[in-house]
N, C-alpha and C positions, 0 to 999 in steps of 0.2 A: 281557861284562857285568862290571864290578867286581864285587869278592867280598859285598860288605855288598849287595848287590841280588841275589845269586844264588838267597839262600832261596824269594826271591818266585816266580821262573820254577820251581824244583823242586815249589812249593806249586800255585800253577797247572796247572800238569805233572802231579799226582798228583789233584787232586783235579778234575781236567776229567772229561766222561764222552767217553769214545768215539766218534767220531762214523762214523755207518758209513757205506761206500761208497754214493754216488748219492742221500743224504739230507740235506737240509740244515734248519738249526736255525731253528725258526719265535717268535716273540713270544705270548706268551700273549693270546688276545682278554678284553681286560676285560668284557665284553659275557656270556662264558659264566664267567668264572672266579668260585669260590666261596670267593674269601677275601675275610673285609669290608670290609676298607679297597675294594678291587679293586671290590666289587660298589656301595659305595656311590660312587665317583666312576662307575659307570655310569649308574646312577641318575640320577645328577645329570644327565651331558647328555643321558642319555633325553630327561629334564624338559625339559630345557631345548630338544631340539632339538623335542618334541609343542609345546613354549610359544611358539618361532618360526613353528613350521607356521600354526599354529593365527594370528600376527598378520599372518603376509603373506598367508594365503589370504583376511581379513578385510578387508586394504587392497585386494587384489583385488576383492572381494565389493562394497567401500562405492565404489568407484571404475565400475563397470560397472553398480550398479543406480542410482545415484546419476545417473549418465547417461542413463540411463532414465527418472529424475524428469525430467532437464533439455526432455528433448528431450519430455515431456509438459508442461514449462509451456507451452513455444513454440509446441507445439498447442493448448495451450485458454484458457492464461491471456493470450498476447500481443497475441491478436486482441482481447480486451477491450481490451487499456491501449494498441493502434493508436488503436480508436475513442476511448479518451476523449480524447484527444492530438486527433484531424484535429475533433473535435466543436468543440474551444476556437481549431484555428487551420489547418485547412486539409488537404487530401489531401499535400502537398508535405513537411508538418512534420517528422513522423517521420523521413523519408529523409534531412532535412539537418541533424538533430539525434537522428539513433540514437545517438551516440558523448557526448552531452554527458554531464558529470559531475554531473548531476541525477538524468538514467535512470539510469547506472552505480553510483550511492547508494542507488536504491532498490533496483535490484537487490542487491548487497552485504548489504543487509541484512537482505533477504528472502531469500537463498543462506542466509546464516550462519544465519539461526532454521534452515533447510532440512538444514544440515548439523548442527547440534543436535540434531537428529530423527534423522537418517542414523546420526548418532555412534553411537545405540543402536538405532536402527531395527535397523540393519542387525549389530548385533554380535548381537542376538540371533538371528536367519535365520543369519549365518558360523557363528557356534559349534555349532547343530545339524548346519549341512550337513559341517563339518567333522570332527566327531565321528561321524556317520553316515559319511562318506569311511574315518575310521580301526577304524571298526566292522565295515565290509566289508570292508577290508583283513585284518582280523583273523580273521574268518571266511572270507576265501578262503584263510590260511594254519593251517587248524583250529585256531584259540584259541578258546576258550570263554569266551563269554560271558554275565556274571549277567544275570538277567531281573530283578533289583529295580537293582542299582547300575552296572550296565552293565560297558562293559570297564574293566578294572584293568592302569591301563601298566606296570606289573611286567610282565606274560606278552606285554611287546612288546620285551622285552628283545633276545631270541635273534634280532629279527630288524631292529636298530638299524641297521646297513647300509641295507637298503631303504629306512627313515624316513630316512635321513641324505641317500642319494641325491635321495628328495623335495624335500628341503630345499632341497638345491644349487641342484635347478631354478628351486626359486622365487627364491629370492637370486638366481637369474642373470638371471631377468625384468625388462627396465624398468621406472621406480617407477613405482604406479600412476597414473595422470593421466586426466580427464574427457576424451570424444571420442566423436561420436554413433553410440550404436550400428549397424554395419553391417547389421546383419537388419531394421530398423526403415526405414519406407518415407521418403520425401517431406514436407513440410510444404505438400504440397498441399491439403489438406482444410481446414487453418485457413485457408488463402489464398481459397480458395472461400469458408468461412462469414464472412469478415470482407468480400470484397467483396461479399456477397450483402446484409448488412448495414447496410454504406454507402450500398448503392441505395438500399435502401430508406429509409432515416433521414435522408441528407443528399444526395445525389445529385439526388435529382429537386426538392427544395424550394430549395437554395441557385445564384444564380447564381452563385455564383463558384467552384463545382464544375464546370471546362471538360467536354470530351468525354475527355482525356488523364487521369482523376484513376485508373482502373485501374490504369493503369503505375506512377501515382505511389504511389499506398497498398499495390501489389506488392511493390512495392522498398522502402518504409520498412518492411515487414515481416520483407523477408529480411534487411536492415540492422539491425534490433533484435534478431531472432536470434542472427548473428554476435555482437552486443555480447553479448548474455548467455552463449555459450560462452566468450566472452575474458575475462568478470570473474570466470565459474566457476573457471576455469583461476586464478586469482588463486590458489582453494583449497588448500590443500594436505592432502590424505585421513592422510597420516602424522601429523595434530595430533589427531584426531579418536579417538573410544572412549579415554576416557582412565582410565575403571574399569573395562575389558577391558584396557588395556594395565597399568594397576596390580598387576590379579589375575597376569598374565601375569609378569612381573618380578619381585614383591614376594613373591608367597603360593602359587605353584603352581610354581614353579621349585625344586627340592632339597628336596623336600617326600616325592616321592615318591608323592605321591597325586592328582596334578594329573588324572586321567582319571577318576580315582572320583570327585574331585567333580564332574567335566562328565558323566560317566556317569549319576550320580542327577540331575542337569537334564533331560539327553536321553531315556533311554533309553524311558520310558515314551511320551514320544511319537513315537519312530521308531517303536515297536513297535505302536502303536496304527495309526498312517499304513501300515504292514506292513498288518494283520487289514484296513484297509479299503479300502486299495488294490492291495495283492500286491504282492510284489518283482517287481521285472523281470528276468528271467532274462537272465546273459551283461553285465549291469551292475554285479556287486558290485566287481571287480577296477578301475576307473576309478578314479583319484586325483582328477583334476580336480572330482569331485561332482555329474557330470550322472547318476550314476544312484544317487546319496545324495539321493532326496527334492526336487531342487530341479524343480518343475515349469515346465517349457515354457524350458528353458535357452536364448537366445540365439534365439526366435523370438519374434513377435509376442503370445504366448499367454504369457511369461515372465510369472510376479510382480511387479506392481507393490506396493514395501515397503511405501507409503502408504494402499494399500486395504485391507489387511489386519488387521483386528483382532488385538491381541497384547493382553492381559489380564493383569491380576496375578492368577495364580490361588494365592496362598499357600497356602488352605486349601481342602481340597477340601469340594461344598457340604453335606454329608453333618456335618460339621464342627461347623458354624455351629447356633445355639441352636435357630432355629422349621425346620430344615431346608432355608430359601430361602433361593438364593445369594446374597450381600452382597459382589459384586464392585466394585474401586475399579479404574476404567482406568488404565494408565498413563501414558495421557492427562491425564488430570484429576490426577496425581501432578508432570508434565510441566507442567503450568500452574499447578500451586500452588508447586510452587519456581520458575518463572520471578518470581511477584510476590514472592516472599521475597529473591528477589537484587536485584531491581530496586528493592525498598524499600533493601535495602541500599548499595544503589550510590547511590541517591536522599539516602540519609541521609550517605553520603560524598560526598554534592556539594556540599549544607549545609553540612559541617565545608572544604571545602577551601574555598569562598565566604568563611567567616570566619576564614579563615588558619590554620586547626587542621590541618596536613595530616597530624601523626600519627595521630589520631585519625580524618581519612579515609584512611587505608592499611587501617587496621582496618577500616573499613568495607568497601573497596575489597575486603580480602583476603577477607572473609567473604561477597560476591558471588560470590566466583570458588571457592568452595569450596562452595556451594552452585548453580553454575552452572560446570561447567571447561568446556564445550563452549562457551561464547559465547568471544571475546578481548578483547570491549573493556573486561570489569574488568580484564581486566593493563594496558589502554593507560590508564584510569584511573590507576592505582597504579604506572602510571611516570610520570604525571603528576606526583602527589603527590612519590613518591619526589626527581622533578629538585626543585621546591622544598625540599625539605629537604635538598636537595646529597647526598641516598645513589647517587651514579653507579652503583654496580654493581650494587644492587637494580635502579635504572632500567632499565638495561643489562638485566637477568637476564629482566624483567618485558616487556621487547620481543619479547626473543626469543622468549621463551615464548608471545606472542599474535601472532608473527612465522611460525613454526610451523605457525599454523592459517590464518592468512590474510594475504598480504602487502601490508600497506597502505601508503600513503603516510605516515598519521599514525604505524605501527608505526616505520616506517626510520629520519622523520623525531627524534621521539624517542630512539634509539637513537643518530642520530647524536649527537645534545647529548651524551648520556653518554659516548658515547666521546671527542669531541672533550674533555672535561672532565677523561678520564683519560690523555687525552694519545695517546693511540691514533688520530693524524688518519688516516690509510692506511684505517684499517676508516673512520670515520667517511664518508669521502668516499666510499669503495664502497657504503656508505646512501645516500647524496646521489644517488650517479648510479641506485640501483634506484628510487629515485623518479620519475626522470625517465622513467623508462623507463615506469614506468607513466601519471603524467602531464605530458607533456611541456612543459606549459606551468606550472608551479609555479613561482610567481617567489622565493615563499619559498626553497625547494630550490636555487634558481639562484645568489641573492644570498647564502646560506650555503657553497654548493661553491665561488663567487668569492672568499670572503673566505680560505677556507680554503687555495686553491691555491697555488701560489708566486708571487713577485710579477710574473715577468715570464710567468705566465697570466692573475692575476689582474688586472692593470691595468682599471681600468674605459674605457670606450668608448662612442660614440653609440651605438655597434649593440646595447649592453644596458642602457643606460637607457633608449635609443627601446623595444626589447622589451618594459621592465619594466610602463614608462607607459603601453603599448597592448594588454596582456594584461587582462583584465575577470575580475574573480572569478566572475563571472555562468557558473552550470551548464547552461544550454539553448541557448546559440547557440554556434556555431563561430564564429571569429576572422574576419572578415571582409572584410580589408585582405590581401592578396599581400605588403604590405612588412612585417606583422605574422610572416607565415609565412615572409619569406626571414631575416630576424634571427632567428627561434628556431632554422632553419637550420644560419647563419653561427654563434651562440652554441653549438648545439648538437657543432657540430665542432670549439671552442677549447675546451670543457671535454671532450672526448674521451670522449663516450659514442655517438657518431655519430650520422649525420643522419637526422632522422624520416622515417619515409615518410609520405607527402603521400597525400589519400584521392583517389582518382580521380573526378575530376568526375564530376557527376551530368549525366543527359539535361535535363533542365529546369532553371529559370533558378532562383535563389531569387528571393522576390516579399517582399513587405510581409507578410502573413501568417505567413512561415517564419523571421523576425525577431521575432514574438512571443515573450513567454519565458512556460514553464509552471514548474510548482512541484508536485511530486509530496508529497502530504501525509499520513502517514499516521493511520488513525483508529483512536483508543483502546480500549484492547482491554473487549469487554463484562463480562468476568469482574472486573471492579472496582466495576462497575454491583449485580451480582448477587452470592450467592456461587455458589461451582460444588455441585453435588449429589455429595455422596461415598458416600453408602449405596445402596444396591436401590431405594430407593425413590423417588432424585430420575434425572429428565433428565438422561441424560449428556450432557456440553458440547460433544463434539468428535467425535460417533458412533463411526466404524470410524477417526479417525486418531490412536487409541491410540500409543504407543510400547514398545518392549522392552527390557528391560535383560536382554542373555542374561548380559551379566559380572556381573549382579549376582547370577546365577540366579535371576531372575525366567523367568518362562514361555518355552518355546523352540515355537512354533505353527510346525510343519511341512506347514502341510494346503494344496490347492489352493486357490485364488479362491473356488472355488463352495461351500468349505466352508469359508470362514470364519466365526470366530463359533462354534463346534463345538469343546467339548470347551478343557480348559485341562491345561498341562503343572503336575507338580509340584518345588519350587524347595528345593534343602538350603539355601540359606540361608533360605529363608521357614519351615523346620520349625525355625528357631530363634529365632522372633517371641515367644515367652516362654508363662507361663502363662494370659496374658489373653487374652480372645477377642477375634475378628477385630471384632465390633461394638464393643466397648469403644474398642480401639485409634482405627476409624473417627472415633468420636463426639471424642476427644480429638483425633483431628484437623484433626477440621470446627471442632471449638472455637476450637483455635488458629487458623485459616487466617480465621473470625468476624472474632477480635480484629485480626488484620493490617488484613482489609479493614476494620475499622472505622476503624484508626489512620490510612489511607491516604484518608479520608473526612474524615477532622478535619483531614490535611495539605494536602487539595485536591490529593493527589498521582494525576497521569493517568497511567499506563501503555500506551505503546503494544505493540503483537505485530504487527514485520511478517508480513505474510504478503500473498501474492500476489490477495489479495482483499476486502485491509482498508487499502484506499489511495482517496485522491480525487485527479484533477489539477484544478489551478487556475490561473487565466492570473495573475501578480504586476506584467502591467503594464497594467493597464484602467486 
């Protein structure tokens, strides 16, 4: 070693410690060590890895009950919308028009209100079961836990390994995705009550119901099934709970106290479900959360989210002036900001109509800020956006409502702005995800052609005959062989490959099954009326309440048979101010007065799909 670096190796050298035989030197765990810098970056990914547990066992959670919804419309709501369908056009209809993009609309957007619900449904049920998951954890490694504020993630410190191995697992899980629960039986029961039905109403009165119409209204019911698993799958559960994903990122991450605020959510009502149900003994140690409270996990007796009453119980009723509880659902909270967004998007439709589209962005943005769980205020406001040439907002505002649900109109949008910023590569990767979903979009088709190189795009008989012979019409299938061999041929020169073809049906289509229907939805009542916000009116929507656990609103952990029973208490509701719960009420019903009046002066209708606020109607009598 040259002489000018030799101090260094002497200095080394002297001030090493010894290392003794068969010992070797270990890294300090920041996890136990007691100097601050050290202890506050543990802290931090404590936080941070309870903040991941906490949104992947959620996406889990919305993904698996969610399924549970699905495979409950198909039992009870399909058989309704079979009959109204063969009512207007025949036992055959359904089976050779399950796929059109009329059904597949209404679905979509009876899903999306469904997942709007789910969004918080289900974050408030994750966030107790989860906390109750790390509650038992805690106490099967002797941590002590407060009976007012629950456990406190400091004293989960010493044992950040364990949580972190958690973690891994779930990160290493497939993302969640909808698919019919395996414990859940058959859809035999609707098949029964829908043909029992048909005898009776149309079978025996109509001649032109043969002896074959069983087989037929069989099959367009497993056929509409399947469509409704394949538009749900559209969904995607990672866009979803997006003020449980806020809290989770923004406010509870390097805080340090992220468990104490889920503690005072929970704890009172773990503990309560404890006194009146007992712990199960040999279940506290489970990660997974089958033996944190969540009853009848993965059998037929499982929670359905939707039956459930979940209540805003801010203040407990003890609280309130005359002693009589003055509960507002969060239901009827759920339906009072759907008409405040939809007025708003209403009032940005006005302004983009007379060309003002800044001034419908504002509108558009204050939808989506009052509603994040729908997306088509962002497909609004990239609407607006493309008119006043802002490509990246447009751009921004796709993706964002691309997220929650993958549309045609999302892609297609998306692509102008990229193609706009000169980004054709992504652009045409939107083009073909269109296709993919509907394969006959001539729009999509004529934009990916213009776009590709010359010697793909060249135009030809084989896609102008297509373009010419593709019908905007959403209820019937293409009904020409030569229509279907050119999207084919087309579909293999733009390189997204070739469609698969539905497998012929047993029966012929007939004149009946060429009829087209029109799924209409009807105006939601709560326009008509106002909604009852105090004790003392008709609630609007009985047991299908909703929960906001991220907002720490109420966490109802109880079985089926005890719903309704008892309300958890909320640290964000103990910071509702000096005013009483009635006050606030009355200021509310005030305001929500004025809306529906202004909504009365505009002739403005608001629809709410939902899966039993629809009429079909034939459009070509």
């Amino acid at each position: 070693m040259p002489a000018k670096y030799s101090h260094v190796k002497k200095r080394a050298a002297a001030g090493a410690p010894k290392k003794s035989p068969g010992k070797t030197s270990r890294s300090p765990n920041p996890h136990t060590d007691r100097g601050i810098s050290q202890a506050m970056t543990a802290v931090s990914q404590l936080e941070r890895a309870i903040a991941r547990i906490l949104l992947l066992r959620y996406e889990q959670d919305i993904a698996r009950l969610f399924s549970t919804r699905l495979y409950s419309i198909a039992l009870v709501h399909l058989p309704t919308f079979v009959m109204r369908c063969v009512a207007l056009a025949g036992p055959a209809w359904v089976a050779h028009n399950a796929d059109a993009d009329e059904i597949k609309d209404f679905f979509r957007a009876a899903i999306s209100m469904d997942m709007r619900q789910a969004g918080e449904r289900v974050a408030t049920k994750s966030v107790l079961w989860s906390y109750t998951a790390l509650r038992h954890f805690a106490l099967s490694n002797n941590i002590a836990v407060c009976k007012k504020r629950g456990l406190h993630s400091m004293r989960l410190l010493p044992h950040f390994d364990a949580l972190k191995a958690h973690l891994d697992a779930l990160e290493a899980m497939p993302p969640a995705a909808f698919a019919k629960p395996p414990h859940l039986g058959s859809l035999q029961e609707g098949q029964d009550a829908l043909e029992e039905a048909c005898e009776l109403k149309y079978a025996a009165r109509s001649s032109e119901w043969a002896h074959d119409w069983r087989a037929k209204v069989r099959l367009g019911y497993e056929k509409l099934s399947q469509t409704l698993w394949r538009v749900a799958r559209e969904f995607d559960v990672r866009g979803y709970g997006m003020v449980l994903r806020e809290k989770l990122t923004s406010k509870w991450c390097d805080c340090g106290c992220s468990t104490d605020h889920l503690g005072e959510v929970c704890e009172r009502t773990v503990r309560e479900d404890e006194e009146e149900s007992g712990v199960r003994l040999g279940k506290q140690r489970e990660w997974d959360g089958r033996g944190s409270g969540v009853y009848g996990w993965e059998t037929e007796e499982e929670e359905d989210i939707w039956e459930i009453g979940l209540d805003f119980g801010g203040m407990d009723p003890e609280e309130c002036d005359d002693g009589v509880e003055s509960e507002m659902t969060i239901g009827e909270l759920m339906e009072w900001r759907y008409l405040k967004a939809e007025r708003e998007k209403e009032e940005g439709n006005v302004a983009f109509r007379k060309g003002d589209y800044v001034l419908a962005v504002k509108h558009y943005e204050a939808a989506y800020q009052i509603e994040p769980e729908l997306p088509h205020y962002q497909l609004n406001l990239a609407a607006a956006h493309l008119k006043l040439s802002n490509w990246m907002e447009a751009e921004a505002a796709c993706t964002k409502a691309l997220t929650q649900h993958r549309s045609g109109k999302g892609y297609f949008r998306r692509a102008r702005a990229r193609k706009m910023l000169g980004r054709t590569d992504e652009a045409i990767r939107d083009l073909r995800s269109i296709l993919k979903l509907q394969p006959t979009n001539t729009e999509a088709i004529q934009e990916l052609l213009s776009l590709l190189p010359p010697s793909s795009s060249a135009s030809s008989p084989t896609s102008s005959s297509f373009a010419s012979s593709t019908s905007s019409s959403a209820v019937a299938e293409p009904s020409h062989t030569g229509a279907a061999a050119a999207t084919a041929e087309l579909h293999e020169r733009l390189g997204i490959g070739k469609p698969k073809q539905p497998k012929p049906l047993p029966f012929a289509r007939t004149r009946l099954d060429e009829r087209k229907l029109k799924v209409v939805l009807v105006p939601a009542p709560a326009v008509d009326a106002p909604l009852g916000l105090c004790h003392h009116h008709q609630h609007a929507h009985g047991g299908h309440g909703h929960g906001h656990g991220a907002h720490g609103h109420t966490c109802d952990g109880r079985h089926p048979k005890d719903k309704g029973k008892g309300k958890g208490t909320s640290a964000a509701a103990a910071g509702m101010g000096t005013a009483t719960r009635r006050e606030k009420e009355q200021a509310l019903e005030a305001e929500m007065l004025k809306v529906l009046e202004a909504m009365r002066v505009d002739s403005m209708t608001v629809t709410l799909p939902s899966w039993d606020r629809y009429v079909v109607r034939r459009v070509d009598a």
